[in-house]
FISE-511219 format. One record per residue (C-alpha): residue number from 0; x, y, z. Coordinates in steps of 0.5 Angstrom, whole numbers. Example, Ala and Ser with C-alpha at 12.3 -4.5 7.8 and 13.67 -1.06 7.14 Angstrom:
2
<rec num="0" X="25" Y="-9" Z="16"/>
<rec num="1" X="27" Y="-2" Z="14"/>
This chain:
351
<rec num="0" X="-51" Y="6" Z="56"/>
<rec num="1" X="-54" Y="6" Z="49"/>
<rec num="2" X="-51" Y="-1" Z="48"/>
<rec num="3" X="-54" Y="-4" Z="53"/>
<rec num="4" X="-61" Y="0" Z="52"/>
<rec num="5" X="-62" Y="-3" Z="44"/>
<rec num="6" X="-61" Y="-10" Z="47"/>
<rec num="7" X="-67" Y="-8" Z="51"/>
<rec num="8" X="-70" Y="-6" Z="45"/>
<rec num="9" X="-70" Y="-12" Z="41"/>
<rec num="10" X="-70" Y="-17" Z="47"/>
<rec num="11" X="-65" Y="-23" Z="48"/>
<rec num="12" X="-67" Y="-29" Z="46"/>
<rec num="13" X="-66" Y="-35" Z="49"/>
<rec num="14" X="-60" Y="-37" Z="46"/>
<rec num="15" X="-57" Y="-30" Z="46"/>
<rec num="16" X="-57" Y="-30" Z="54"/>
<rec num="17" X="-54" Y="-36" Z="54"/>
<rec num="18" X="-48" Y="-35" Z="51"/>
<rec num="19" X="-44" Y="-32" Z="57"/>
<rec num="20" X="-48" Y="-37" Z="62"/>
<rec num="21" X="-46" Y="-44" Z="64"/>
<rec num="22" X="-53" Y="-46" Z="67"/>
<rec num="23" X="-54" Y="-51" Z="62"/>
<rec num="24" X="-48" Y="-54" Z="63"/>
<rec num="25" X="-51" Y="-61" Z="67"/>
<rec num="26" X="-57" Y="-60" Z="60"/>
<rec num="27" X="-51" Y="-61" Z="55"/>
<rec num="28" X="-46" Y="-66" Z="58"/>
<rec num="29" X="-53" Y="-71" Z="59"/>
<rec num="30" X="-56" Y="-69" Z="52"/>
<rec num="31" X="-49" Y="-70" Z="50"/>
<rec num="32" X="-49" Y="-77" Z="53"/>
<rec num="33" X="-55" Y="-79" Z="48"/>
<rec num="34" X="-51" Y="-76" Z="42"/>
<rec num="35" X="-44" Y="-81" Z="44"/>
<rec num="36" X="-47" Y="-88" Z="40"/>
<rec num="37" X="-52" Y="-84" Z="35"/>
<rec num="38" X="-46" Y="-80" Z="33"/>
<rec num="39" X="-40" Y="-85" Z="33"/>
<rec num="40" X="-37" Y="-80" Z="37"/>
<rec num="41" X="-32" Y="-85" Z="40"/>
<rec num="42" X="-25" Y="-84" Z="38"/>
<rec num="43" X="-23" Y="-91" Z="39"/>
<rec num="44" X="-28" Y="-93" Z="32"/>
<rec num="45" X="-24" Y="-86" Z="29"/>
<rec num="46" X="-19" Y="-86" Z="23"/>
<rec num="47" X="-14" Y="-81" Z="22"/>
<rec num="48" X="-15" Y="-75" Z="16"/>
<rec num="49" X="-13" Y="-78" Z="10"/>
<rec num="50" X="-8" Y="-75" Z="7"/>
<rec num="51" X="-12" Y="-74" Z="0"/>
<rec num="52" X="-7" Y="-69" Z="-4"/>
<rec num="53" X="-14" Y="-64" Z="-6"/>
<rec num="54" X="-13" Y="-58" Z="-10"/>
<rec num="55" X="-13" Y="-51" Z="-7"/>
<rec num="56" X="-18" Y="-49" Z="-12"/>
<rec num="57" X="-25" Y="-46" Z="-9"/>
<rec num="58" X="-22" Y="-48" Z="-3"/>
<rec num="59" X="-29" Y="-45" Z="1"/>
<rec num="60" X="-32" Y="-45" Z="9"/>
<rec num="61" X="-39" Y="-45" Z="11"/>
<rec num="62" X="-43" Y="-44" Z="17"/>
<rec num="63" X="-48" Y="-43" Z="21"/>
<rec num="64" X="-50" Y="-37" Z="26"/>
<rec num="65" X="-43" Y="-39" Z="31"/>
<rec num="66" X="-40" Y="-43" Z="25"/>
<rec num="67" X="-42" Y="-38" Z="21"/>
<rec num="68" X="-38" Y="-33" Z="25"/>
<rec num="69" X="-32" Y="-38" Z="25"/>
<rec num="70" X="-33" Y="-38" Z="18"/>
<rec num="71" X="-32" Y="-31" Z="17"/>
<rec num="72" X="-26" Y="-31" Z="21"/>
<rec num="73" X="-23" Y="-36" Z="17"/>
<rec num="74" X="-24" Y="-33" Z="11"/>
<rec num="75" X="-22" Y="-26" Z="13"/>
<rec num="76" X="-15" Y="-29" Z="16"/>
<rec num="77" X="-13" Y="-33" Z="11"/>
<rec num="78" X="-16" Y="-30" Z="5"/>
<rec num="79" X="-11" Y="-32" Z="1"/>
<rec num="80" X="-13" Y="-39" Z="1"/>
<rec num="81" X="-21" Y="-38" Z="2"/>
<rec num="82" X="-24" Y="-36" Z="-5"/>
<rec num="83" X="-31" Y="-37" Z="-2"/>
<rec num="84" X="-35" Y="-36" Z="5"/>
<rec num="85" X="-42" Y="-38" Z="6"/>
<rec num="86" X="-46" Y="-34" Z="12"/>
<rec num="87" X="-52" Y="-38" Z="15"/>
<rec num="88" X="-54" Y="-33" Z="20"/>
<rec num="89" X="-47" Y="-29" Z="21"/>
<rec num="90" X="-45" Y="-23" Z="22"/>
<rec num="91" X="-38" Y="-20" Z="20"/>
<rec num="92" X="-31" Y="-21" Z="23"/>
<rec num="93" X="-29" Y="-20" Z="30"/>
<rec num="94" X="-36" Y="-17" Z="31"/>
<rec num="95" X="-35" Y="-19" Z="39"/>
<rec num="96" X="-27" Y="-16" Z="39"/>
<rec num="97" X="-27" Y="-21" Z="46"/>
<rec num="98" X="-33" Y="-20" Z="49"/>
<rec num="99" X="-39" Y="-25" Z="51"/>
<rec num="100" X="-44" Y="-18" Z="51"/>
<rec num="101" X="-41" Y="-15" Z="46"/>
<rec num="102" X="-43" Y="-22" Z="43"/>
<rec num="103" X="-50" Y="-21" Z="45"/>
<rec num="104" X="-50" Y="-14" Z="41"/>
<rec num="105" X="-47" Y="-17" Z="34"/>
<rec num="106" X="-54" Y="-21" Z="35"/>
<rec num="107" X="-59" Y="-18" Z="37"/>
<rec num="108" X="-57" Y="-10" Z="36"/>
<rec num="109" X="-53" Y="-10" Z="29"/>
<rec num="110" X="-55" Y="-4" Z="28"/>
<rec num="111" X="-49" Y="-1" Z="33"/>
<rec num="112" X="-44" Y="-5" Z="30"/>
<rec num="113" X="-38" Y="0" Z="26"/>
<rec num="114" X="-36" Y="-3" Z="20"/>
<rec num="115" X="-30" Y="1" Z="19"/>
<rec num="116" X="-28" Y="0" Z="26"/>
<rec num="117" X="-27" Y="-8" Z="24"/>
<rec num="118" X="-24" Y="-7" Z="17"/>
<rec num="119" X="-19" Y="-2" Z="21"/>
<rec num="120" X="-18" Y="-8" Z="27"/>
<rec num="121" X="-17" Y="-12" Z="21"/>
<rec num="122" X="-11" Y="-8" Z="18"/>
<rec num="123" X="-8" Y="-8" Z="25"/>
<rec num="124" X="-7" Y="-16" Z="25"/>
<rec num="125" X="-5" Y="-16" Z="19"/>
<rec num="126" X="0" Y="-11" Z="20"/>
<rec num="127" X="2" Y="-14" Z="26"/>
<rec num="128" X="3" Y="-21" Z="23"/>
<rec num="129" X="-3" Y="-24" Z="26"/>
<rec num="130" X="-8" Y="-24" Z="20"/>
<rec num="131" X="-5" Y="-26" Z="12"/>
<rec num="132" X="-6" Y="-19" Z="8"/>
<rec num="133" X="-13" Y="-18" Z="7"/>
<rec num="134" X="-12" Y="-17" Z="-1"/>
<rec num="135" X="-15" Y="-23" Z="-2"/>
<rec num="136" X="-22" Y="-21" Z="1"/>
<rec num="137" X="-23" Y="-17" Z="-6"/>
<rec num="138" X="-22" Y="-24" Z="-10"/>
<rec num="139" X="-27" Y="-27" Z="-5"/>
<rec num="140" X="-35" Y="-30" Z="-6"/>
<rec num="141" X="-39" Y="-29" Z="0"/>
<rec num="142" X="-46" Y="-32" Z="0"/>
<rec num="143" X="-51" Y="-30" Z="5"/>
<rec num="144" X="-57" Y="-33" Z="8"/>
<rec num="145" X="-61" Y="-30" Z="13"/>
<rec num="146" X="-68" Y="-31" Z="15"/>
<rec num="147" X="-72" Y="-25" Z="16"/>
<rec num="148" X="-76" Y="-29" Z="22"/>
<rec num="149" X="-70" Y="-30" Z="26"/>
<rec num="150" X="-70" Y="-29" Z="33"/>
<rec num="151" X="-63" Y="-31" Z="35"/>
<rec num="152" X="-59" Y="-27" Z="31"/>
<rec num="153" X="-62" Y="-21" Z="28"/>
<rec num="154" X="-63" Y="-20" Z="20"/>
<rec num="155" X="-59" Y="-13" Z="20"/>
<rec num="156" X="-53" Y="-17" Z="21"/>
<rec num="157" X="-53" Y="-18" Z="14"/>
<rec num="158" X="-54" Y="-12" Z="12"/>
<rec num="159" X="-47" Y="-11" Z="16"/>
<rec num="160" X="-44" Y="-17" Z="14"/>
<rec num="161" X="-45" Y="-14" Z="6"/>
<rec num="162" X="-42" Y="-8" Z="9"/>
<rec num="163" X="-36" Y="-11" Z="11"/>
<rec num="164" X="-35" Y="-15" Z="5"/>
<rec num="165" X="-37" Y="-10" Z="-1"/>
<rec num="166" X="-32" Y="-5" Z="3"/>
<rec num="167" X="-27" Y="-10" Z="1"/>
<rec num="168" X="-29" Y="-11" Z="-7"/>
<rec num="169" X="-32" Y="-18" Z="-4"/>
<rec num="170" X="-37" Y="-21" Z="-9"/>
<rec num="171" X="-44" Y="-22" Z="-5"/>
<rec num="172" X="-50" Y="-27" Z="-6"/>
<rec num="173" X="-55" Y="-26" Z="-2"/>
<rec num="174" X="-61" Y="-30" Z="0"/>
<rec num="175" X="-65" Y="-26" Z="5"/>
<rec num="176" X="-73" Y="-27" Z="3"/>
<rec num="177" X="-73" Y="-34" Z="7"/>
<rec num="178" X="-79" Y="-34" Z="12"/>
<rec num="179" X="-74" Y="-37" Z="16"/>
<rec num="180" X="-73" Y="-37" Z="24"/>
<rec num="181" X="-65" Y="-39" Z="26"/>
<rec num="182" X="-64" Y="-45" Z="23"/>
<rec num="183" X="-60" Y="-48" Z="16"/>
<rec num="184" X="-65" Y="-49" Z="11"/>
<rec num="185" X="-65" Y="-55" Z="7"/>
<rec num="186" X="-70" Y="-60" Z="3"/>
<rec num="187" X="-69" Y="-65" Z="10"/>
<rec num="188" X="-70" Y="-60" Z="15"/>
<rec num="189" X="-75" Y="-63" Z="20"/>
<rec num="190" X="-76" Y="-56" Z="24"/>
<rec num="191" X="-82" Y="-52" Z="20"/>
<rec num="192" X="-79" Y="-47" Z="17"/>
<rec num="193" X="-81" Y="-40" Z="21"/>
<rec num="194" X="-79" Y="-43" Z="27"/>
<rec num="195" X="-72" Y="-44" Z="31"/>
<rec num="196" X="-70" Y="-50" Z="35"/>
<rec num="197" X="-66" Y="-57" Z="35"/>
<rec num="198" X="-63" Y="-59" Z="30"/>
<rec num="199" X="-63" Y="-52" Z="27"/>
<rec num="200" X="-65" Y="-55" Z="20"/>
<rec num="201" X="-71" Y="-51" Z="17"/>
<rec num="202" X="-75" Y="-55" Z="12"/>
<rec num="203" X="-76" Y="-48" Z="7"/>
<rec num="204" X="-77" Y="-51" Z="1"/>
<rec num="205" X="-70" Y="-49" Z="0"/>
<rec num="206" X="-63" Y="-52" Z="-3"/>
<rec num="207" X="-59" Y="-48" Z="3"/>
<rec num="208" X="-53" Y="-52" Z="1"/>
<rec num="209" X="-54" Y="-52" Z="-6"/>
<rec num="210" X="-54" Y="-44" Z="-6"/>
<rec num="211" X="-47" Y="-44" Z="-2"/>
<rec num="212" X="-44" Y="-48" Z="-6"/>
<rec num="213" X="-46" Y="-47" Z="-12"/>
<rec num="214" X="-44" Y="-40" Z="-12"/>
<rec num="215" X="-37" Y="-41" Z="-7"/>
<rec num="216" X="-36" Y="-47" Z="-12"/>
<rec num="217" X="-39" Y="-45" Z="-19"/>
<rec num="218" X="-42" Y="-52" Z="-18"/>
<rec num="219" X="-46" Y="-54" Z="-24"/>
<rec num="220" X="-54" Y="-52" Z="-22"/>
<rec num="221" X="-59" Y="-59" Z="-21"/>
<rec num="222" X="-52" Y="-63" Z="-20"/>
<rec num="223" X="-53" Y="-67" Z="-13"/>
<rec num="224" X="-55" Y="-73" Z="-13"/>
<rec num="225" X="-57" Y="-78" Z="-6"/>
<rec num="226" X="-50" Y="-78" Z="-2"/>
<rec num="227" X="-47" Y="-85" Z="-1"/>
<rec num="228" X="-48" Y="-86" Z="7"/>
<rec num="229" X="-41" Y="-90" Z="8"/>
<rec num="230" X="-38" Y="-85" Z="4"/>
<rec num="231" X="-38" Y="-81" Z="11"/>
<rec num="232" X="-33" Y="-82" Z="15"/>
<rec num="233" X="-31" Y="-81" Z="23"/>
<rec num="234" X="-24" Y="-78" Z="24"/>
<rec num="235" X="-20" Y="-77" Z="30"/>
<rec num="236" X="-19" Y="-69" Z="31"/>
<rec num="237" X="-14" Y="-71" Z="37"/>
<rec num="238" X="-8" Y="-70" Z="33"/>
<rec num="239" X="-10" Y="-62" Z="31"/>
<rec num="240" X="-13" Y="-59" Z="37"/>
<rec num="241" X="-10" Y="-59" Z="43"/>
<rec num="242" X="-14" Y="-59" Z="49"/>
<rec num="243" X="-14" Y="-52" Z="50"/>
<rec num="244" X="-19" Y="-51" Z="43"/>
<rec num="245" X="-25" Y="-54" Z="47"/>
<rec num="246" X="-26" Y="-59" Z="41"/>
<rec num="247" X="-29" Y="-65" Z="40"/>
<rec num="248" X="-24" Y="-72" Z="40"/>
<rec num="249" X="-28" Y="-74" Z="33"/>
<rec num="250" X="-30" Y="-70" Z="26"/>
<rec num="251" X="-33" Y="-72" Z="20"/>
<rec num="252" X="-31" Y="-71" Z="13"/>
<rec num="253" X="-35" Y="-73" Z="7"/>
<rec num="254" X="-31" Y="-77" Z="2"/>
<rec num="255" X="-34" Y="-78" Z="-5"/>
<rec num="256" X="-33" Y="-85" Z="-9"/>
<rec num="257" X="-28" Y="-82" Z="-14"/>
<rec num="258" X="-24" Y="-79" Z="-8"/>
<rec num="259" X="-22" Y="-84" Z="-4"/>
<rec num="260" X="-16" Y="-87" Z="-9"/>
<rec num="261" X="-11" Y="-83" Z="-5"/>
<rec num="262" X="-6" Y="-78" Z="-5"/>
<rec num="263" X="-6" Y="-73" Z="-11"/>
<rec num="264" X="-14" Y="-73" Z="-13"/>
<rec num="265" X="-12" Y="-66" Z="-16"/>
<rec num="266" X="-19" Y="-66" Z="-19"/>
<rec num="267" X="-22" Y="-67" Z="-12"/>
<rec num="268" X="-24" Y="-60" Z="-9"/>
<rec num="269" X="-24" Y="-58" Z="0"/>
<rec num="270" X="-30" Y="-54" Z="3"/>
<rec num="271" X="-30" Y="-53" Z="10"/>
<rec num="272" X="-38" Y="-53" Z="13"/>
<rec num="273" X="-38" Y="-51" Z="21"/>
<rec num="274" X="-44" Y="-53" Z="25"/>
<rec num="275" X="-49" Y="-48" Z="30"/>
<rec num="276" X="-49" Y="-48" Z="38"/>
<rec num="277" X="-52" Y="-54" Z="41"/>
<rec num="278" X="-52" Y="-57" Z="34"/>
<rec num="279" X="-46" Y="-60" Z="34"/>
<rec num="280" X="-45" Y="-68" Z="35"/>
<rec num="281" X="-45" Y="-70" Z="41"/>
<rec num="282" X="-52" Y="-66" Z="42"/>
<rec num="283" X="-56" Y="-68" Z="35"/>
<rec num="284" X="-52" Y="-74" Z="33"/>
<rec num="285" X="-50" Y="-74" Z="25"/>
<rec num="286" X="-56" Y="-68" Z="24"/>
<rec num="287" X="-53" Y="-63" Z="21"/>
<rec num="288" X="-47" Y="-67" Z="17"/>
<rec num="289" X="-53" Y="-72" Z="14"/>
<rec num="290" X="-58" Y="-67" Z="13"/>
<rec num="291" X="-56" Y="-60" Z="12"/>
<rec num="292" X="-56" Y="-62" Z="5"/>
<rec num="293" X="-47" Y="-60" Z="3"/>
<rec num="294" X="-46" Y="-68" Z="2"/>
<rec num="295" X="-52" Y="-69" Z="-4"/>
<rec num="296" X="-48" Y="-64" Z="-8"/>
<rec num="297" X="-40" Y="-67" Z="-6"/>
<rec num="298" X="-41" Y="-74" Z="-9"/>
<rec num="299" X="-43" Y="-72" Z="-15"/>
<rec num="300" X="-39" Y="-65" Z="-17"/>
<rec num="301" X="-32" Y="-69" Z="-13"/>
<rec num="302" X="-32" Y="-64" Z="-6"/>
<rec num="303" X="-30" Y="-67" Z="-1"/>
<rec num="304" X="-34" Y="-65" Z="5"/>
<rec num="305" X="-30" Y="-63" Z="12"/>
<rec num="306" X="-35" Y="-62" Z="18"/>
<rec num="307" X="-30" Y="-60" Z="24"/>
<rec num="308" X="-34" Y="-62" Z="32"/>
<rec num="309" X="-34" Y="-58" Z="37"/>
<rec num="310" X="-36" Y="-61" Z="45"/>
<rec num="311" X="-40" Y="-58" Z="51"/>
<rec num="312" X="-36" Y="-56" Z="57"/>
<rec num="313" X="-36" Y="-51" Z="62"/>
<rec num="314" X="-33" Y="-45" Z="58"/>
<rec num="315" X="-38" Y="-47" Z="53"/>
<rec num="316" X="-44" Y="-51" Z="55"/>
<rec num="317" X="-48" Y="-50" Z="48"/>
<rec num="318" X="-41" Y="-52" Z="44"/>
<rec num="319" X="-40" Y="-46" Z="41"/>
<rec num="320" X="-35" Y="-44" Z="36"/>
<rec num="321" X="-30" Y="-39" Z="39"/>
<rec num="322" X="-33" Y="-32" Z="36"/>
<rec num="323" X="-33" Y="-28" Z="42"/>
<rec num="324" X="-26" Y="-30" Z="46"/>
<rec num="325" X="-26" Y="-36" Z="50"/>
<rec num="326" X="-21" Y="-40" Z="48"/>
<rec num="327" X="-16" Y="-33" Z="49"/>
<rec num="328" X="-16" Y="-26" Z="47"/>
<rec num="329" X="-12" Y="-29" Z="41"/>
<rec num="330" X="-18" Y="-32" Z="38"/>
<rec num="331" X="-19" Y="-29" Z="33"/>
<rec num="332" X="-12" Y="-29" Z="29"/>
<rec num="333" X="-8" Y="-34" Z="26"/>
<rec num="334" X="-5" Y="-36" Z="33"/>
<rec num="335" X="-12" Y="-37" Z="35"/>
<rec num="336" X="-13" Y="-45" Z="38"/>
<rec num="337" X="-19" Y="-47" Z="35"/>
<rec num="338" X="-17" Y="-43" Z="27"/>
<rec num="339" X="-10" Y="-47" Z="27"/>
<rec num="340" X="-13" Y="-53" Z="29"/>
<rec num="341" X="-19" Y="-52" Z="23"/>
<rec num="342" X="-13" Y="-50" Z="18"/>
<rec num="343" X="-9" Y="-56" Z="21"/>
<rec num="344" X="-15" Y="-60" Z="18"/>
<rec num="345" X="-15" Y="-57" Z="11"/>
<rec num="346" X="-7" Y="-58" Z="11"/>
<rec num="347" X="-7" Y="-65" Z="12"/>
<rec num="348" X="-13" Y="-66" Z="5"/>
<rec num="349" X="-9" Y="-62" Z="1"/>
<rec num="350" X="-2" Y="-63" Z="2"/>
């Protein structure tokens, strides 16, 4: 089959094989068992989500490489309410259409990939109720960041990505000269940048926050500052997903100072940041929401920061967020478990 000869092409990387395999499930839970006092993860020491009353206005969602993915989906459902989506190592909606191989391919031989076809899977949602209208997508940002050396997730997926986006009158951003292998970059990352591995968060000399959100956001260019630690908090997400969604029982979410005075900071702004596989808490501790670099730009530009979790589990021993099916065929729609309980989340900050 030629899907399968272009995957022996290009090689499978460690992570990429991995995906459909539960081998590491003993490596994960032990690995998560480190994480549990580091991280706060307890639910016991959680508050519940505030319910702050943000505005609508910019509302965006980012993520990396898995997260990058949910991202996508995120906007592409409910492009109605997304005007920005960031893509750190992604590929374009329901790339996967369900299958874990086919997850393999999206990453590793996105040239095969028919982009047509998924702006056509996407209309058929639409039309079957289970997507919002996709008119929204023409009104959308999307910032892309790949690195050219990234042996997860091939750099053609975004070139694909663009496709999809500028097929629907997107307006596209792109940062795709980064000698970077698969991570995030940002100014704190301990990870070299050419290389990718745990946490996933690259040194470049690279604002990779920065690029996001001051694009997704029209934040004002050299306006972060050093985020405010006991403005981070851990939240209970028991209330938002249900067993089934395979989540975490904690999240975090990043509060500025002049956004904590209660309900109704219609001056305070919601942006979505969505973690990697095997970067979420329970397996690198408060890495990536204390150093991927979005909250050095929410205290001083008032963004609050969202940071959903995810857990190892059987299913999902990298903690992965669903892009390819495991929660259910409908993951990839409105109905999707994982989808609901993230806008959930958003619901409860801006209501």
């Amino acid at each position: 089959m030629k899907f399968q000869s272009e995957q022996e092409k290009f090689g499978l990387s460690g992570v990429s094989r991995l995906i459909i395999g539960s081998t590491l499930t003993s490596l994960m839970i032990s690995a998560s068992a480190f994480a549990i006092d580091d991280s706060g993860i307890s639910s016991l020491q959680a508050m519940e989500l505030p319910n702050l009353g943000l505005s609508l206005d910019n509302l965006s969602v980012s993520g990396i490489s898995s997260g990058a993915y949910m991202a996508v989906q995120l906007g592409s459902l409910r492009s109605d309410i997304f005007t920005g989506v960031g893509v750190v190592a992604g590929g374009p909606f329901n790339c996967a259409k369900g299958s874990s191989m086919r997850a393999q391919g999206c990453m590793s031989a996105p040239q095969n990939v028919s982009v047509p076809g998924l702006q056509a899977d996407l209309a058929k949602m639409v039309s079957e109720g289970s997507a919002k209208s996709s008119v929204g997508l023409k009104y959308q940002t999307v910032a892309i960041i790949q690195g050219n050396l990234d042996h997860v997730v091939n750099p053609i997926s975004a070139d694909k990505l663009t496709e999809f986006y500028n097929a629907a009158g997107s307006k596209v951003v792109a940062k795709t000269d980064l000698p970077m292998g698969h991570g995030f970059p940002a100014p704190r990352g301990e990870v070299p940048c050419q290389e990718g591995r745990a946490p996933w968060i690259n040194n470049c000399g690279y604002d990779g926050a920065g690029f996001l959100l001051q694009n997704l956001m029209n934040l004002p260019a050299n306006s972060n500052i050093a985020p405010i630690d006991e403005n981070l908090f851990t939240f209970d997400q028991a209330d938002f997903s249900p067993l089934e969604a395979k989540m975490a029982a904690t999240g975090y979410v990043y509060i500025p100072s002049a956004c904590q005075k209660g309900s109704g900071n219609k001056n305070c702004r919601l942006h979505v940041a969505l973690h990697g596989c095997m970067q979420s808490p329970w397996i690198v501790g408060k890495n990536f929401v204390k150093n991927a670099g979005y909250n050095d730009w929410a205290e001083s530009n008032n963004v609050v920061v969202l940071y959903p979790s995810m857990m190892p589990s059987m299913m999902n021993p990298m903690s992965c967020w669903d892009w390819f099916g495991y929660t259910g065929s409908n993951y990839a729609t409105l109905e999707g478990v994982q989808v609901k309980a993230i806008l959930a989340m958003v619901d409860q900050l801006t209501k």
